[in-house]
N, C-alpha and C positions, 0 to 999 in steps of 0.2 A: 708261108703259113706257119710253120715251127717257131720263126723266129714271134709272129702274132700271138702263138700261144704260149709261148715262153711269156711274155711280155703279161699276157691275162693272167697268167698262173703267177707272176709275181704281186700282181696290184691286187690279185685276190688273196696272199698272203700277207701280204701288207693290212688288208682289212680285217682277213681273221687276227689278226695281231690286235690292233684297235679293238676290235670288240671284247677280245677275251681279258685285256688290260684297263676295259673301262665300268663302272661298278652301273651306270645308267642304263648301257649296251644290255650288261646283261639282267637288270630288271624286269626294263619292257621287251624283251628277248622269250621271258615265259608267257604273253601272248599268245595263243593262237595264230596264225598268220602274220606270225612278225620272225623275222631270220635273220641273222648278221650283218645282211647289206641294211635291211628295213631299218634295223638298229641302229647301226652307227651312224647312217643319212639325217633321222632324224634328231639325236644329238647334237651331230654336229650344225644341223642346220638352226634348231633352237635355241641352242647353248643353257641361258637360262629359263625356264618355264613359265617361272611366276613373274614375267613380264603379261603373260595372258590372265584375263580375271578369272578365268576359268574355262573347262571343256570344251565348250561350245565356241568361246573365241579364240581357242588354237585349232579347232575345227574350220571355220570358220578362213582361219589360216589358210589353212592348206586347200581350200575351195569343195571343202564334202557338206557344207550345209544349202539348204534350198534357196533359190534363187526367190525373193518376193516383188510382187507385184501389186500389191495392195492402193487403194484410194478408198478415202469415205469410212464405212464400213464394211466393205467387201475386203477382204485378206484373200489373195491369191497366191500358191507356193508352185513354184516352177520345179525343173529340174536344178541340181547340183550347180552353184557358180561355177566353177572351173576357173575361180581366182585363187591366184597364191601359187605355191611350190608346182609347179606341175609332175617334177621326178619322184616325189615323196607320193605326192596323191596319188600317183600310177604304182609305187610299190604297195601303199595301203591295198589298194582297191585289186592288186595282184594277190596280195595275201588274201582279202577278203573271198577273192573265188574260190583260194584254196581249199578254206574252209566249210565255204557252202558245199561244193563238193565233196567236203570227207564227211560231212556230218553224219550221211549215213540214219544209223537208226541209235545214235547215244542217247542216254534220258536224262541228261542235266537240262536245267533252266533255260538255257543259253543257246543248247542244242533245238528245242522244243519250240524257242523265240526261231531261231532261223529257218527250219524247217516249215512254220506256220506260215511266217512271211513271203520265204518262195514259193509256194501254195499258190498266194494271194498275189504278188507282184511281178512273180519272176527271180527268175536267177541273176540278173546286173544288177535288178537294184535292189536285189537282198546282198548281192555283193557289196554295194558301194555303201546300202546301210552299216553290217559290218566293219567296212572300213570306218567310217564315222566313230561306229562303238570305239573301237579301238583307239582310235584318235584321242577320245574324250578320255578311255583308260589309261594311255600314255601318258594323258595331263597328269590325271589324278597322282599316276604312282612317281612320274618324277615331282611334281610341284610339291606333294603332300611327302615324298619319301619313303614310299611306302611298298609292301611288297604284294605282288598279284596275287589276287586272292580267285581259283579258282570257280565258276559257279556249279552249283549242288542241285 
């Protein structure tokens, strides 16, 4: 068992290393529900961003958008594909519950959206929404460059 934790305790140094020597890492790091491991996994799994045309299809990626069933005119949205990454999509969607659980009583925007939502849907799939958010934030701030911009 010592020697197993030695061995964790290294590859989790190893990773805080990566993260704090990578400028992406720590972008989408000020997230909400995004932490070192969320970080660096999904860097390294996307490398570059602006291979996606946007948000929704590095979402999409990682299997957080709805599944469709549509014919005719009728549009039917199922649950979450569950295509793509499945180790990222399970860190998302980890971080996401973190979040619904600390919301609490904050009064940003943000807070206000997710509280309304688990009201209405529940706690997993106000989680896996969340995670979605983020997803789509991740694009934005690595694709565009940019730095996370709080919501008020």
């Amino acid at each position: 068992m010592r020697q197993c934790d030695k061995r964790i305790n290294s590859y989790d140094d190893k990773v805080e290393e990566i993260f704090k020597s990578n400028d992406m890492c720590q972008k989408i790091s000020k997230i909400e529900g995004i932490g070192p491991i969320t970080a660096t996994a999904i860097v390294a799994a996307i490398g570059d961003p602006k291979v996606f045309k946007n948000g929704r299809h590095f979402s999409a990626f990682l299997g957080l958008v709805p599944k469709q069933s549509s014919s005719g005119n009728k549009e039917k949205l199922l649950g979450i594909s569950k295509r793509g990454d499945t180790y990222i999509r399970t860190l998302l969607i980890h971080g996401g519950r973190s979040v619904v659980r600390s919301v609490g009583t904050k009064d940003d925007s943000r807070s206000k959206w997710i509280i309304a939502l688990k009201e209405r849907r529940g706690a997993n799939r106000t989680a896996v929404a969340v995670a979605n958010k983020n997803a789509r934030i991740i694009w934005a701030i690595l694709a565009k460059n940019e730095q996370y911009k709080k919501a008020v």
